[in-house]
N, C-alpha and C positions, 0 to 999 in steps of 0.2 A: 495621504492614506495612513492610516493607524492598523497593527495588529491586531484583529478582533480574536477573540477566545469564546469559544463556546462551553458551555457549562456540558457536566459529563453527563453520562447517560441515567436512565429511569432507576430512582433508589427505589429497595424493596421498603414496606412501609413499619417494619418489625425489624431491621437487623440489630439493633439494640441488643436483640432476648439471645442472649447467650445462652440458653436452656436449647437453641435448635442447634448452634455448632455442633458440638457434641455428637447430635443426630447425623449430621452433614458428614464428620469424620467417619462415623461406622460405616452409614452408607458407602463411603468411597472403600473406607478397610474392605468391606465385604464383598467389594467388586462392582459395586451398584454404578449405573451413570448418572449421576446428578443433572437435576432439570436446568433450566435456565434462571430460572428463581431462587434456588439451589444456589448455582453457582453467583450470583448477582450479591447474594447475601454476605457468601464469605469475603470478596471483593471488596466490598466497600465497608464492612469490617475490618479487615486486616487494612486500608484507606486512612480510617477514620479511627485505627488507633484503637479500638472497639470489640479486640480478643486478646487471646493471652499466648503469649510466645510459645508456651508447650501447644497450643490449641496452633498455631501456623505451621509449629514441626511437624504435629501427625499428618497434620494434610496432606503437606509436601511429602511427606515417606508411603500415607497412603499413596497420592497418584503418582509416585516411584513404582512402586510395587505392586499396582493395580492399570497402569493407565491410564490413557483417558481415548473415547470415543471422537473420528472428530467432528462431530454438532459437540462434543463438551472440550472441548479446546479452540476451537473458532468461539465460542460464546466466552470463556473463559480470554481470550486474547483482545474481545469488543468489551470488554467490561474493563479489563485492567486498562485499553484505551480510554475507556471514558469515568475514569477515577480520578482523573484530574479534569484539565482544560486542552482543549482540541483547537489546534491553530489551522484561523483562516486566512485566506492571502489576497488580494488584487482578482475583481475577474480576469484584466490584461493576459495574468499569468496563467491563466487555465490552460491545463497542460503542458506546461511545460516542469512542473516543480518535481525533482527529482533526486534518489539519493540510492547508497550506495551500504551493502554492511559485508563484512567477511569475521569470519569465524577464528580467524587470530593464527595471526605466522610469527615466523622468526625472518626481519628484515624487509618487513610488509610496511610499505611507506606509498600503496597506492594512491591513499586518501588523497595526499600531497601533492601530489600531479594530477589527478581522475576531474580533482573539484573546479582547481581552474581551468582546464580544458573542458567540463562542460560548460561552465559559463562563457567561455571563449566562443561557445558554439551556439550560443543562443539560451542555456538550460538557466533556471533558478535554482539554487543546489544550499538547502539548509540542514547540511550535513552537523547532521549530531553525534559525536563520538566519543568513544571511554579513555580510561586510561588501563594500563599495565595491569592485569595481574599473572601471578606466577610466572611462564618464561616468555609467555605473551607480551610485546610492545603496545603501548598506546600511544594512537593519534596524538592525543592533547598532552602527554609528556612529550613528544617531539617538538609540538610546536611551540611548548614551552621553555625549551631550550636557546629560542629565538628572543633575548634581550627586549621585554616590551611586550610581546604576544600578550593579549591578554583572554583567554576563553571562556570567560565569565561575562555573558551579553544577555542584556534582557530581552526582552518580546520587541521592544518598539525597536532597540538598536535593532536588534536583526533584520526586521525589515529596511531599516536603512541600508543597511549595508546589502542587502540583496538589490535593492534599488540600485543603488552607485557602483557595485561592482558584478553581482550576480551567486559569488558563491561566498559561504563563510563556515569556518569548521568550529563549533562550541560547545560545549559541555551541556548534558541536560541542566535544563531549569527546574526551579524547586516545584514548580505545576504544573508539572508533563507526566506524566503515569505515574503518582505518588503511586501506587500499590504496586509497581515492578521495584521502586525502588526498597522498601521492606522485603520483599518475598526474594530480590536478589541475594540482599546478605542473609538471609534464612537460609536459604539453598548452601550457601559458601560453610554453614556452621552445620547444615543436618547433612551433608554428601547428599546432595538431591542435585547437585550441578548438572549432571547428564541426563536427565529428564528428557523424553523427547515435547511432550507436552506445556512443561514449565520451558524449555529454550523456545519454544515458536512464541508461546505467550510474551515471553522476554524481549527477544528480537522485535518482534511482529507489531504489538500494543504501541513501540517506541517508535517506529516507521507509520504507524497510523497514523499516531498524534500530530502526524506533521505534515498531514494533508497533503500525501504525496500522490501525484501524477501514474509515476512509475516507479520502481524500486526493483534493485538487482543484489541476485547475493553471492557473495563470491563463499562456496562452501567445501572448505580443504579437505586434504585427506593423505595420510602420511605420519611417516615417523613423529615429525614433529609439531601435527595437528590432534585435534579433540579428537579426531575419529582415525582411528589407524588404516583402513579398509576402507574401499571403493562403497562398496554394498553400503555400509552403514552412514558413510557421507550422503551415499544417494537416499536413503529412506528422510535423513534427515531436510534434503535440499529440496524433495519431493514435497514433503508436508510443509515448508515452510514457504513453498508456491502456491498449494493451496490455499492456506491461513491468510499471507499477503491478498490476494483475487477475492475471497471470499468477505471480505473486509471493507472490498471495492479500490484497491490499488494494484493496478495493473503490476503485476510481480514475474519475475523470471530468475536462475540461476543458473550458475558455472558450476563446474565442480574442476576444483585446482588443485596441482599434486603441492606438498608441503614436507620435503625432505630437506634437501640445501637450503640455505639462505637465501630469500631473495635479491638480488642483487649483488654486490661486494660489500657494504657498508651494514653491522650490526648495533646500535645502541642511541641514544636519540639525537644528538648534537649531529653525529656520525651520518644518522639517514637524510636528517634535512640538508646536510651538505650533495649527499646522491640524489634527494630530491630536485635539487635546484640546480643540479650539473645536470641530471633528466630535462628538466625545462629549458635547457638550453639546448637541447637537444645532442647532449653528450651521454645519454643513459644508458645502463645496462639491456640486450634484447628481452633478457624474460622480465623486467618490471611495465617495458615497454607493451609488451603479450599480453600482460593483464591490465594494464590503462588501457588502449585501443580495444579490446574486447569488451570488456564492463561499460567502457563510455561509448565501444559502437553499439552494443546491446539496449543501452539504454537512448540514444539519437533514433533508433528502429522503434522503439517503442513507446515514444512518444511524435513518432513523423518527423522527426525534422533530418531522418535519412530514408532514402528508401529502402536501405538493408542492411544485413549485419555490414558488410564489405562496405560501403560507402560508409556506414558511422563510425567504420576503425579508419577510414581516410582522413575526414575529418577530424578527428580525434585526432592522429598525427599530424597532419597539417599544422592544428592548432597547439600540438607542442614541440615541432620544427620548427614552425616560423614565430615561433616566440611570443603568440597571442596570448597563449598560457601560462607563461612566466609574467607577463605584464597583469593579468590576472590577479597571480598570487601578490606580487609587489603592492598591486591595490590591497588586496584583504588583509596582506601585514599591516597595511596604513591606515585600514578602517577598524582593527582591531591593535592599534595603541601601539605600532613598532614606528618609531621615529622613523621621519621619510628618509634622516641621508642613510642610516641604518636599512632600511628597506631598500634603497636606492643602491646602497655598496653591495648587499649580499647577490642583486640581481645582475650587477654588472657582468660583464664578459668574461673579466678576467679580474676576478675578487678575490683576496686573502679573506676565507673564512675567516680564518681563527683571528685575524682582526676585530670582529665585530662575534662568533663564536667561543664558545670556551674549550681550551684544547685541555686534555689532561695531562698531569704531570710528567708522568713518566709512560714511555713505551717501548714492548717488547718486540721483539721477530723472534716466531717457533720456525724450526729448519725442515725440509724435508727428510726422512729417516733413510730414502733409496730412491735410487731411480724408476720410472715408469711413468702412468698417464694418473689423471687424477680422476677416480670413479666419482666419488663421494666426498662431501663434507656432512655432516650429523651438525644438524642445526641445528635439533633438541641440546645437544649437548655444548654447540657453541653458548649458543642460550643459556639452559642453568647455572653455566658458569658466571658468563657474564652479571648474570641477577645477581649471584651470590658474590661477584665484586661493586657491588652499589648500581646495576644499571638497571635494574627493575627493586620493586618494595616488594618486603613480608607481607604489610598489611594493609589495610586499606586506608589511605591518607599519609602513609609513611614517606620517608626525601627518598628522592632518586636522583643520583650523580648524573645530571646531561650527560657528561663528559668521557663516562666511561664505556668503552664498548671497543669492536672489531673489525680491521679491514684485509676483506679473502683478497690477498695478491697473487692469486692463481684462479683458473675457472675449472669449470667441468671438462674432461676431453683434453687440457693441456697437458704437455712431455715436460716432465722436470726433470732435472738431475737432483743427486743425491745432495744435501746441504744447501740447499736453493730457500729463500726469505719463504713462505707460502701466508702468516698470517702474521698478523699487525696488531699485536692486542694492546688497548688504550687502557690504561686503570691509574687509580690513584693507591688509598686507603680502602680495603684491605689491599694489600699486595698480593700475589697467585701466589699461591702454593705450590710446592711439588707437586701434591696429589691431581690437584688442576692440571697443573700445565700436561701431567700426564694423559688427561683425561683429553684434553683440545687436541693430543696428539694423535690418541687413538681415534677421536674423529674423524681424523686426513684417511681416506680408501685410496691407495693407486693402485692400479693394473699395470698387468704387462705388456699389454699389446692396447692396441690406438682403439677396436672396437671394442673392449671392453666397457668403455662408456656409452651408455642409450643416448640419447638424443635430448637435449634440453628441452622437452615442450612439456611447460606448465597446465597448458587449459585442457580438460579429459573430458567433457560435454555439457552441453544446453541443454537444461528444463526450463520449458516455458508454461508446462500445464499437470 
């Protein structure tokens, strides 16, 4: 079997005549809904290279500042899907092909465990994923920290490797929604990022292209998420159920809080170690909370459980009993990491940083008094760490693997006063004062044991 690519959808037969943009922008300035041909036109304009950069700002600030209806945001997200080429797969795999997106944490290393426990479970999982910006982690700088990773895979590889192992995590390719790829860096230069309209198109267009089964979205909410508020996570989680369904991909979401770090482990080298100490079944409960949910969500949703409860069984089974680690060991080795390299990082009992790059130099911040630990501010562990090399300014900029954070204390623990609580890994810059002051102010203790809530990440399911 070969890749096949379908060419994208119905060009209008005049987007050439720049004389209608123009049109297109006032209508939207002036509140209008743009038709279907309307929107088809500026699409494959802004595609094909075929307007002018101030002519993509107004739009984008128009539908900031006007919205969009949604028949002009489902049509708007089917078009930016068919601006490029639309991947087909195996009938074999009918139904089962599956993927996963979240809205960006701090310490969010799901991908990494979710992908080979669903292949572990039967799933095809051609998980496409970003990299870093602002205090946001990205998948593919973590797995780039892995010596050999390579996530630059074409159409044909991919499907090998879906063949041979079942799941692969890669970068988009240059013919997968060219038009998301311009309107995203437009957005980053006009403050149009928070769009409700332009993120489902974003999200949504990129989850098509890829002839998915089902799709689940993990969509945060919290200090250190896009959306600070329940409510506004929900309108967002709500409309991008529709847009998914409406598309013909069976789509559902979480809505997950996003304050602390996930897990103990902040920075990329750092998470794939928590990663793969998860696969062994030595993980943190709450990263385990959102694998088992998202992967039983999505085993429910394509039959191959009968419910959420049975597909979070599964899901664990399959990353207790080590099916999911053997998984990923394969997709290191179908994606270019030397076998005994893949071989030693899975073992039992591996020196990372053998085969890992550890940073130079690291610190311990102390606790300031006794009490329980309420809070850590994961916004803030975050900005820091970016601003010691572990995330980029700008888009294609280096990002230190190496540098980042490990919480040696949890939520709800009793410390005493001058006790280790955080582990900060850096190189070049060194922390500042100002910093370290800043990481300190993030520690919250309490004085009694119930002052901390109860660690549960998942706050509920939209399925419609």
């Amino acid at each position: 079997f070969i890749v096949i690519f379908k060419p994208g959808g119905q060009k209008p037969p005049c987007v050439g005549n720049m004389a209608s943009i123009p049109d297109l922008i006032k209508k939207k300035r002036d509140g209008g809904a743009l038709s279907d041909e309307e929107i088809r036109t500026f699409v494959h304009a802004v595609a094909t290279d075929a307007i002018e950069e101030s002519q993509i700002g107004a739009m984008l600030m128009a539908i900031w500042l006007k919205g969009m209806v949604q028949e002009e945001i489902e049509t708007l997200t089917r078009e930016m899907m068919s601006s490029g080429e639309v991947m087909s797969w195996p009938e074999e795999w009918a139904g089962l092909m599956v993927d996963k997106h979240s809205t960006g944490g701090v310490g969010d290393k799901v991908s990494l465990v979710l992908a080979p426990a669903l292949a572990a479970c039967g799933c095809k999982v051609p998980m496409i994923s970003g990299r870093g910006l602002a205090h946001t982690g990205g998948t593919l700088d973590k797995l780039e920290s892995i010596p050999g990773f390579n996530v630059h895979q074409s159409a044909a590889q991919i499907l090998v490797i879906l063949r041979s192992v079942g799941c692969c995590i890669v970068g988009q390719t240059e013919t997968l929604v060219p038009a998301d790829r311009v309107l995203y860096a437009r957005r980053d230069t006009t403050s149009t990022v928070d769009s409700l309209p332009l993120i489902a198109g974003s999200i949504i267009s990129k989850k098509g292209a890829e002839s998915l089964s089902a799709l689940v979205l993990d969509v945060k909410f919290g200090l250190a998420a896009l959306y600070k508020d329940l409510d506004g996570a929900k309108e967002l989680a709500q409309l991008l159920v529709k847009v998914g369904n409406a598309l013909g991909v069976r789509t559902a979401a979480l809505l997950s809080r996003m304050d602390a770090p996930i897990g103990r482990y902040v920075g990329n080298s750092l998470e794939v170690i928590e990663s793969l100490e998860t696969l062994k079944g030595r993980g943190p409960d709450d990263l385990m909370e959102l694998v088992t949910t998202l992967g039983g969500l999505l085993l429910e949703m394509t039959g191959l459980a009968s419910d959420l409860s049975e597909g979070r069984r599964q899901i664990s089974d399959a990353v207790i009993g080590g099916a999911a680690l053997s998984k990923f060991q394969a997709m290191m080795q179908a994606q270019g990491v030397a076998n005994e390299t893949a071989r030693s990082l899975c073992s039992a009992h591996t020196d990372y940083y053998g085969v890992l790059r550890r940073s130079e130099h690291q610190m311990e911040l102390k606790t300031p008094a006794d009490g329980v630990v309420v809070d850590v501010a994961g916004l803030t562990l975050a900005e820091v760490l970016h601003k010691l090399g572990a995330g980029r300014s700008s888009v294609g900029g280096p990002v230190n693997h190496s540098v980042g954070a490990e919480l040696l204390v949890s939520l709800g623990q009793r410390v005493k006063k001058g006790e280790s609580w955080l582990r900060l890994h850096y190189e070049v810059p060194v922390p500042s004062p100002d910093q370290i002051n800043r990481l300190q102010s993030g520690l919250t203790l309490g004085s009694r044991d119930h002052d901390t809530p109860t660690r549960t990440l998942v706050e509920e399911l939209l399925f419609q």
